[in-house]
Structure formats: C-alpha cells, structure tokens
N, C-alpha and C positions, 0 to 999 in steps of 0.2 A: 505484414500488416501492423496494426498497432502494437506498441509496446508501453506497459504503463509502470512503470517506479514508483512504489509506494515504501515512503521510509515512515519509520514509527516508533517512537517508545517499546521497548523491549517488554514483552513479558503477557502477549496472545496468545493463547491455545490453537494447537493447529484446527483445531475447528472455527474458531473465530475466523482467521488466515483465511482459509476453505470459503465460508460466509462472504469476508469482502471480496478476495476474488474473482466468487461468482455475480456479487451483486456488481461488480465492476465491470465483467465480462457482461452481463447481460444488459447494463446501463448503454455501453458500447455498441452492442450489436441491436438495442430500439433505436437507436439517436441519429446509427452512422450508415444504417442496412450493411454491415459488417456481422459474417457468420462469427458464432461462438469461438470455433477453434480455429479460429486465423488473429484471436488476440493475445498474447503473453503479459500478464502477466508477475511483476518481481514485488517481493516482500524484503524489506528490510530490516531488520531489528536493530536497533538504536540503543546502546547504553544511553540512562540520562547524562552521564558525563561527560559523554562527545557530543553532543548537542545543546546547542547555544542559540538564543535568543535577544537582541541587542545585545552581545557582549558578553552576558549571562549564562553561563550553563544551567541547562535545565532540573539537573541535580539539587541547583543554591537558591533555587526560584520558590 
C-alpha cells in the first residue's frame, strides 16, 4: 500500500518523527479508507549542507 518519503532538516526528536508519522498515517487512512498498517512510512534526515534550494544550500541560506 502506500509508501510516503519524508526528507527533512536534520535534528527532530524521535518523538517529533513518532508525531508526524502518525499524523501522516492517520491523514492517509481518513482521505484514502486505507487501514493504519498497510501505510509505510520513511523519515529522512537531511544535513543542511546536502540540501539545496535554487542553487543555494540550505546551510548559506
């Protein structure tokens, strides 16, 4: 079933992580009538230095 890739700025508490996840999962399962645990899921963590915006790392921003 679904899979959802969330990349991010580095530097969330696994409880934050935990919070979107869920508010993601359950966003998913009102919208799509997709049960809870048929959706995955992935957290990213993101140096600001590998991430770039026009051009820009988000470091120099």
């Amino acid at each position: 079933m679904p899979v959802v890739q969330i990349a991010m700025y580095k530097g969330r508490t696994p409880d934050q992580k935990a919070a979107i996840a869920e508010a993601v999962t359950k966003a998913i399962s009102k919208t799509a009538g997709i049960p809870d645990d048929a959706t995955t899921i992935i957290i990213q963590d993101v140096e600001k230095h590998d991430w770039a915006v026009g051009g820009v790392q988000a470091s120099k921003q």
